[in-house]
Each structure stands twice: as structure tokens, then as C-alpha cells.
C-alpha positions, 0 to 999 in steps of 0.5 A: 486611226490617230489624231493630231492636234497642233497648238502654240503658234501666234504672232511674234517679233522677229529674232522672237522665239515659240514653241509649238505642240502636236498632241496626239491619240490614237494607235500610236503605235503603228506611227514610224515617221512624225513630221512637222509640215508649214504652208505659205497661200499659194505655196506647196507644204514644205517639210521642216523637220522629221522624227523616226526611230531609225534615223533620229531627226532631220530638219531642212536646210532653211531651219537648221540650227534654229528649229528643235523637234522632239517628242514626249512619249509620256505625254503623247506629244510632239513638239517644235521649238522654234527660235531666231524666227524670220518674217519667212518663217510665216506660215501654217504649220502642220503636224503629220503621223506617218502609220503602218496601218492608216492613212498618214494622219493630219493636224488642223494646223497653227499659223505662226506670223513673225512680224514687227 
């Protein structure tokens, strides 16, 4: 199984910048897709960014250019750098382990509000 665990969101003013960390155990090893999800009430999750081996790192339009994912391998740890941050970057964000052997794993999530 792996297990994830998101940290870091809060409230911050726009234009505001935070850093958000997904701490992760488990059988890592079978992991080949990282993602980072964020939730709004009512709303569908949306993907923000993608990490695999094979094609490197993807975010969605909405972000680009503003947002970095990353990972840590040393430390186990995915991370979300989130700068320039907009009221509708408000949400729930959530990290997901794609795994060749189990269930595509979840965080708990970590709501960010950007707000003044």
C-alpha cells in the first residue's frame, strides 16, 4: 500500500505564495504517476500538475508558470510551490499516488484560501 500525507496549506493574501508537502510511505516503488489534485464545494477535482519518469512534469493551464511540483526522493516527499496565488486558487488540494500494484492512493488534503 502507500500512504500520503499533505501538509503547508493555509491562508494567504493574494499575489501570496506557499508551499505545500505530501509525505509519502509505503511501496513507493511501485508508484509511476505523482499528481497533485484541488477540490472546490460543489466542484469536480481538478488536476494541477503531474510528475512521471517518463514525461517529466505537467501542470494545467490554469497554473502554468505560477505553480512547481517536485519530488524528494531522499526525503520520500512531494511538493507544490505555489507562487502568485489567486482568490480562485482556493481550494482543497490533495496528493495522489498512481501504483502498479495498488489502489491509487490519497492524501487527506490541505485546504489553501487565498484571500485579503
Amino acid at each position: 500500500q502507500v500512504h500520503l500525507v499533505e501538509s503547508g496549506g493555509g491562508l494567504v493574501q493574494p499575489g501570496g505564495s506557499l508551499r505545500l508537502s505530501c509525505a509519502a510511505s509505503g511501496s513507493l516503488d511501485s508508484v509511476y504517476v505523482w499528481n497533485w489534485y484541488r477540490q472546490t464545494l460543489g466542484e469536480s477535482r481538478e488536476l494541477v500538475a503531474t510528475i512521471t519518469a517518463a514525461s517529466g512534469t505537467k501542470y494545467a493551464d490554469s497554473v502554468k508558470g505560477r505553480f512547481t511540483a517536485s519530488r524528494d526522493r531522499d526525503k520520500n516527499t512531494m511538493y507544490l510551490q505555489m507562487n502568485n496565488l489567486k482568490p480562485e486558487d482556493t481550494a482543497l488540494y490533495y496528493c495522489n499516488a498512481v501504483s502498479t500494484r495498488f489502489p491509487s492512493a490519497w492524501g487527506q488534503g490541505t485546504q489553501v484560501i487565498v484571500s485579503s
